[in-house]
N, C-alpha and C positions, 0 to 999 in steps of 0.2 A: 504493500500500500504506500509506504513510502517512497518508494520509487516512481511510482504511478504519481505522487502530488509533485514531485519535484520536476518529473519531465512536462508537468500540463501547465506548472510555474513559467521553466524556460518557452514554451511555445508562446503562453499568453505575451510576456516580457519582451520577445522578441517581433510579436505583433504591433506590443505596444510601441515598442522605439520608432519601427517603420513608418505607425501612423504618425509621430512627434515630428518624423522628420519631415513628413510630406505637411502638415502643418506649422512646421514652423515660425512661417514669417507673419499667421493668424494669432498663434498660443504667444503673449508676452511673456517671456522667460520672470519668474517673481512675480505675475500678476496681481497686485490688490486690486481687487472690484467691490465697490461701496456695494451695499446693499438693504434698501429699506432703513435707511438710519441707523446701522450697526457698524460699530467702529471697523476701521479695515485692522489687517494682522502685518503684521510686519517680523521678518527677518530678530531672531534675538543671538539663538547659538548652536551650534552643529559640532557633534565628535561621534569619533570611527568605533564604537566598543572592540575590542581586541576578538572578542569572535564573532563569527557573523551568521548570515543567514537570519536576519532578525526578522521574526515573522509576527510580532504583538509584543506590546507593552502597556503598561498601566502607571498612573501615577497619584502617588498622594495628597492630601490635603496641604502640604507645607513645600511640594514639589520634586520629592524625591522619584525617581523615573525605574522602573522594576521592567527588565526586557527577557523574552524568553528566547533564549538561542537553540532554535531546535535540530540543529545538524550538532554542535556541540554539545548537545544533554544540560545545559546550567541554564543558573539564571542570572542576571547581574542586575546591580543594584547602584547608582549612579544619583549624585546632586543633582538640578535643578540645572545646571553648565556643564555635566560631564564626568565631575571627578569621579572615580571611581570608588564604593563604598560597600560593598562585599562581594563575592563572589559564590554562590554553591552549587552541588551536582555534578554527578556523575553519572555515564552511561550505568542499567542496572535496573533491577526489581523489585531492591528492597528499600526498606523504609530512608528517604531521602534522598535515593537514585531516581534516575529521569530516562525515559527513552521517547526520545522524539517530542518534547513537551513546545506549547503552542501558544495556546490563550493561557490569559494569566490577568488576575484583578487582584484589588488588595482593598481589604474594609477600615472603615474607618477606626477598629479597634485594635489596629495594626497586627493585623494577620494576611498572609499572601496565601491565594488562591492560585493552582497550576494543573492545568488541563494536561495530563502524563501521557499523552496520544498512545502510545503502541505499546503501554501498560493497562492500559485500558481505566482510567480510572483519576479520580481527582486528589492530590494532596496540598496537604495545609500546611502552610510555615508559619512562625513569626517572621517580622521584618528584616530578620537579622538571618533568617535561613535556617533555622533549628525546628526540626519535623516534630509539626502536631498531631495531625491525624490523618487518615486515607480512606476513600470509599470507593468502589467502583468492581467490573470486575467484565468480561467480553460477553456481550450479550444483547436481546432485546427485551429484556423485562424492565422490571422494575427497577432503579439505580444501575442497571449497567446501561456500558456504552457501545458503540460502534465508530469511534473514530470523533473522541469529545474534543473539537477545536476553538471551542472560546466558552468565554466565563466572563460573569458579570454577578458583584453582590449589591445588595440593597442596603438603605440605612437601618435596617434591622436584622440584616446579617444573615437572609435564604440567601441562596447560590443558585444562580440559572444557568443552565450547560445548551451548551449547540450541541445536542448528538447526531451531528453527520450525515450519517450511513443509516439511521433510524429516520432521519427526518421528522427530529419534533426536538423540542426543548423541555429539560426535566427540573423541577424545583426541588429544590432540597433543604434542611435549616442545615446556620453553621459547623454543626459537626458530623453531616451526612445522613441524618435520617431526611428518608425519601418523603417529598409532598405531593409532587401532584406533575402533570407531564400534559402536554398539547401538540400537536403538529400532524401531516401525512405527506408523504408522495402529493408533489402536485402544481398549480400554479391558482388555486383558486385562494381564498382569502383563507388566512392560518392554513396556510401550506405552505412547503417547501420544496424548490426544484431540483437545486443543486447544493454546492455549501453556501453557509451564512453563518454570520457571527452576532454574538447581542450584547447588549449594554441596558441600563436599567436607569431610572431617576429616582430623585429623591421620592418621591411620591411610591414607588413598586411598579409603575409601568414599564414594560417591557420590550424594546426596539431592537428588531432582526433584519437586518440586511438581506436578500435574496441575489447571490451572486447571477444564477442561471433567469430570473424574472428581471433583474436590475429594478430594484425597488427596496424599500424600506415599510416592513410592517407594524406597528402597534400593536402593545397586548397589552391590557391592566393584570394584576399581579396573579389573577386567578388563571390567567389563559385565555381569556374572552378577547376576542379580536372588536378593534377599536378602530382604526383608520389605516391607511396606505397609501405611500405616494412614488414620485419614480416614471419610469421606460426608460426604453431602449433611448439612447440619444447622447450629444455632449453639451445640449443646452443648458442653461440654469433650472435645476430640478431634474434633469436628466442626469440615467448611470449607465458607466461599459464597466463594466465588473466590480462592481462595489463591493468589499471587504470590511475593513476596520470602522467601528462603528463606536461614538462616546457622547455619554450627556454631560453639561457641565451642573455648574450648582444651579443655575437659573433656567435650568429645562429645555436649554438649546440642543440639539443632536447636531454633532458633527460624523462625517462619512467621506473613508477616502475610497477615491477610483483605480484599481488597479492598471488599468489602459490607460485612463484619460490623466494620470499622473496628476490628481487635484484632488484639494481638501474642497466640501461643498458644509455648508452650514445652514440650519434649519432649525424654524417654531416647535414646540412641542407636537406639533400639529400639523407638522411638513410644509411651512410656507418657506418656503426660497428666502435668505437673507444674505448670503455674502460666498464669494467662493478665491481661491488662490492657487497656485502653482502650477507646471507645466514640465513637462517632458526632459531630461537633461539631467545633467550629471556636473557642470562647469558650474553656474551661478546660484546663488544661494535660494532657495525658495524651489529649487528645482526637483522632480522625483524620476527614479525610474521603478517602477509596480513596487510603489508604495502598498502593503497591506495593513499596517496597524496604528492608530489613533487613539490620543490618551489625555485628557484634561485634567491641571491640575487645580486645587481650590482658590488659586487665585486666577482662574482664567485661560492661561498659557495651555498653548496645545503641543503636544510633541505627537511627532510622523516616526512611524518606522518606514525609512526610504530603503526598503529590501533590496533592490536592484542596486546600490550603490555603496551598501551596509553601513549605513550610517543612520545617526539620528536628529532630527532637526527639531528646532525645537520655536514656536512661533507666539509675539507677544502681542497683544492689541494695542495699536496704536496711541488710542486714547483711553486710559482704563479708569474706568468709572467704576469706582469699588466700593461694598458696603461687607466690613469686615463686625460682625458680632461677637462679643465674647461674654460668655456665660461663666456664673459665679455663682457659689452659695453664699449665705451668710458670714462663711469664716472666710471668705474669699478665696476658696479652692476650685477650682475649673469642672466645669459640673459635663458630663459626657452624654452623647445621647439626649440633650434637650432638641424640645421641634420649636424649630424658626420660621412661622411662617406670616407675611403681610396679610390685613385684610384693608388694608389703604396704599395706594403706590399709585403713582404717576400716570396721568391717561396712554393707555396701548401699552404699558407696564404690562409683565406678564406676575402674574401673582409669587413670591417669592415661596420658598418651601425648601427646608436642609437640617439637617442633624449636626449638633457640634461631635466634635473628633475628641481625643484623650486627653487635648490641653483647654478643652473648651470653645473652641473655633468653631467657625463658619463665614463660608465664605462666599461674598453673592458678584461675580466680574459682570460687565459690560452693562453696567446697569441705567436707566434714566435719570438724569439729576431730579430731585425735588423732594418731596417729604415721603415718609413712608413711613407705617403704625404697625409695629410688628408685635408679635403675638408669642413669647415662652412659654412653655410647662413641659412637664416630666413630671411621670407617674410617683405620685409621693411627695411630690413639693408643691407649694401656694404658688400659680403659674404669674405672670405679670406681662403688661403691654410700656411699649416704650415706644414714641413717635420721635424719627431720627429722619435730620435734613441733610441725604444725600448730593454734594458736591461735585458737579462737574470735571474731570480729569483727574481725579485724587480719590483717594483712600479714606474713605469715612471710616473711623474706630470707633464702635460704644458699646461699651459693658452694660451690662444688665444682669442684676442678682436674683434671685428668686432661692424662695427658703424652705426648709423640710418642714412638711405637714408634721407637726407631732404624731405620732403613733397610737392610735386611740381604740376604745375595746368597747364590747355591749354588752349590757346585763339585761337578761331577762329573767323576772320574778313570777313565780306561779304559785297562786295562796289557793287552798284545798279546806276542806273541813277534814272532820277525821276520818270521816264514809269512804272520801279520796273526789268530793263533789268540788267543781270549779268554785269559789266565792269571787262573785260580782262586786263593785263598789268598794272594797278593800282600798284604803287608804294604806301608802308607800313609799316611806321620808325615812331620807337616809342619815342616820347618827353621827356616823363619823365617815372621811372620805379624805381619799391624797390631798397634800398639798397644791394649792390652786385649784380643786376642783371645785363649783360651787354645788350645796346640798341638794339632793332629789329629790324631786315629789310628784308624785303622778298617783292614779288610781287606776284597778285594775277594770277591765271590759269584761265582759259575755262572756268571755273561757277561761276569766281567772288569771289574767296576764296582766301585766304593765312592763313595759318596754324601756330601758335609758338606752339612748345611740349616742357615737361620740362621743364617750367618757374616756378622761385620761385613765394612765394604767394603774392597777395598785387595789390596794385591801378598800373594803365599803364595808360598814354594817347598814343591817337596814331594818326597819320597823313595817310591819303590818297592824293595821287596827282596821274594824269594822264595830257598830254600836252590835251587841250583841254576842262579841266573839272576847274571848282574854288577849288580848296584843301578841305580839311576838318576838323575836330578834332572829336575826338572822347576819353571821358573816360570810362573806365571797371575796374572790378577785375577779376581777375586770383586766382581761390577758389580752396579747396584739391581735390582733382582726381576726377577731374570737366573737361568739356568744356564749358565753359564763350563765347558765341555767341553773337557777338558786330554787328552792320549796320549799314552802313554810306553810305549815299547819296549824290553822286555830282551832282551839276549842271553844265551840259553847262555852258560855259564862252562867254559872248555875248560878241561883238567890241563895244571899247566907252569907255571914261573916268569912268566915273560914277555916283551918281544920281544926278540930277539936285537940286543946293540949299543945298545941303550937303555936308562936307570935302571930300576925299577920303581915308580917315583914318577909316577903316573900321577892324573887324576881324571873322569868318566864324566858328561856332560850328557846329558839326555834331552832332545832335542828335540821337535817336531812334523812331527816327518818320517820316515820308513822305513829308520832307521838310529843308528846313535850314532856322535858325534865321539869319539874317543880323542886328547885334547889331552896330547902332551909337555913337562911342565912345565920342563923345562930347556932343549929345545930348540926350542919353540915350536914344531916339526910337527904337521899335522892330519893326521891319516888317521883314513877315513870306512870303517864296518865295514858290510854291505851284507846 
């Protein structure tokens, strides 16, 4: 199989030169072309990685660029300009070996995803190249593959695979248990013809190139097919063999052309907005069957130009940047918060992004003006912050938001001694944690009263109704818990009280089918039944 990809590479590549050449004097070598009011890209920095054959890469929220070299079996791990900053893999089977590896993404909780082509199966690094986990195995069922050539995670950390040879794409959570799978043989909507690669947004929607259709399809994160745009062509909105495909933080999809040697950029929603590069090898901005695309969190796109082996790496001109950073209370970087506007700028696209492990998010090419964005995270008091985004610069604004205290429910059930619900039962609490303030509710029709949202910690509580002896009862109120207390009264008989004993008496309710009558003087029990 790997010989079969590598000879239908060289043929395509060497179609594609032919056509660059006969167009040359049309294709401006570096083309910027405005589009729709999006800033053009511009040239930043280009280096050779020491092996090559670079078929995908992926890049971090801070700019770190992760490339897979699949004729060398590694992976390499590169700054934001090239430097070199780790290397792993070897040819092999086993845990941390690569054979033939492809697609490759990496989530925002700094773990790299690596499609292990002719292992058949998917593994997990951290950042740094040390093997976490592995799933996969040659097959058409469930979690296997047939030739997994790209991967793309979400801000909640499923994994979506291009199985190939299957023709469908398989979802999984971060540590490999299998979710859910969509695709067939085909060219009608959620099909596939030939290869295709995917890419995902913040949101879980899901974007698949169609190499053999030359198109780009939509999926929301279930599999349900959403939109599609594309043909045959080299117009704006047109593809000759579209490959590498990536969203940025603001729901733009970029897509390169393996023939037509250009990046093209697009709405979440396939409207045409800017496109760059051309045929060549000599000037910078140039490609020859570029296949792989990769945005980082401020913007910057980097091209794997396969034919050329090298990496290019491309800035917007004018970067209109709204950098957010999340905090809690003690000012520590809070991960995993959702960032999203419900105010921004007319023809603004709605913002939407997860901060990363230092608390970041990053929104490039954005519209100057104001915009009301919206935090929470499950467990903390969320907050809205309205921020006046800046023309050509980098808008910075923190925004804290704080952990919900951790809060518990008690539910009381008062019985007679029969074991019959008592209605009306009055339920005021004696004593109670520190800043809590005291309960009081009455119980309904089955004998219940409810406290929600009480802090954690010890409660007594009292039941009384006219007619019945009171009672006591203690409990805890535990973390997102209901703590279910019972307390039983007795009838209140006429009469003083026991014969030969004070009337100095006091009534624990317990958890049990009765009450102690403790004599406070003479320290006798007797259990009333």
């Amino acid at each position: 199989m790997k010989g079969l990809v590598q000879s239908r590479f060289h043929v395509m590549l060497l179609l594609g030169l032919m056509l660059g050449l006969m167009l040359g004097a049309i294709l401006t070598p570096a083309a910027f072309v405005r589009g729709l009011g999006v800033d053009d890209y511009k040239f930043s920095a280009m280096w050779y990685p020491k092996y090559g054959n670079l078929r995908s890469l992926a890049a971090d929220s801070v700019g770190n660029v992760y490339v897979a070299s699949a004729a060398n079996n590694n992976i390499q791990k590169f700054s934001s300009n090239g430097s070199v900053l780790a290397t792993w893999g070897v040819k092999g089977g086993e845990n941390g070996q690569l054979n033939y590896p492809e697609g490759i993404a990496v989530d925002g909780y700094g773990y790299v995803y690596v499609c292990d082509q002719n292992n058949h199966r998917i593994q997990k690094f951290t950042i740094g190249g040390e093997f976490v986990a592995k799933w996969g195995s040659k097959g058409s069922g469930d979690g296997q593959f047939n030739v997994a050539r790209s991967i793309a995670v979400d801000g909640s950390g499923n994994v979506y695979v291009a199985d190939v040879l299957n023709k469908r794409i398989q979802k999984f959570t971060s540590s490999g248990e299998y979710l859910a799978q969509w695709g067939s043989q085909g060219t009608g909507d959620g099909q596939f013809s030939t290869s295709f690669f995917v890419a995902v947004d913040d949101y879980g929607n899901v974007y698949a190139t169609d190499e053999g259709s030359n198109r780009v399809q939509k999926f929301n994160s279930r599999g349900e097919f959403m939109t599609k745009w594309g043909g045959p062509g080299t117009g704006d909105g047109q593809f000759n063999h579209p490959e590498g495909i990536a969203v940025d933080g603001s729901g733009c999809v970029y897509v390169v052309e393996t023939l037509s040697a250009r990046v093209q950029k697009f709405t979440g929603s396939g409207v045409f907005l800017s496109k760059w590069g051309s045929m060549g090898a000599v000037i910078d901005g140039q490609f020859s069957g570029p296949m792989g695309v990769a945005v980082d969190g401020r913007g910057n796109v980097y091209v794997a130009d396969t034919g050329n082996s090298r990496i290019q790496k491309f800035t917007p001109s004018i970067v209109t940047v709204l950098e957010v950073k999340v905090v809690d209370g003690a000012g520590n970087p809070v991960s995993g918060a959702r960032v999203a506007s419900d105010v921004q700028p007319a023809s603004q696209v709605q913002l939407f992004g997860l901060t990363d492990a230092d608390g970041l998010t990053y929104f490039p090419g954005l519209k100057p003006g104001n915009y009301k964005v919206q935090i929470d995270k499950t467990g903390y008091v969320g907050g809205s912050q309205t921020i006046a985004v800046v023309e050509g610069q980098t808008t910075v604004a923190q925004s804290q938001i704080n952990l919900k205290p951790v809060l518990g429910k008690i539910k009381v059930m008062v019985k007679d001694a029969s074991g019959k619900p008592i209605s009306g039962a009055a339920i005021a609490s004696t004593a109670q944690p520190t800043g809590q303030s005291a309960l009081s509710g009455t119980t309904g029709s089955d004998g219940t009263a409810e406290f929600s949202d009480i802090l954690l910690g010890s409660y007594t509580l009292q039941a009384s109704k006219s007619g019945y002896v009171s009672a006591l009862i203690q409990g805890n109120a535990v973390a997102e818990s209901v703590s279910v207390l019972s307390i039983i009264l007795q009838v209140q008989t006429s009469g003083g009280g026991i014969p030969g004993f004070p009337y100095e008496a006091s009534i624990l309710g317990l958890l049990i089918y009765g009450v102690y009558i403790v004599y406070a003087r003479t320290r006798q029990n007797h259990l009333l039944t």
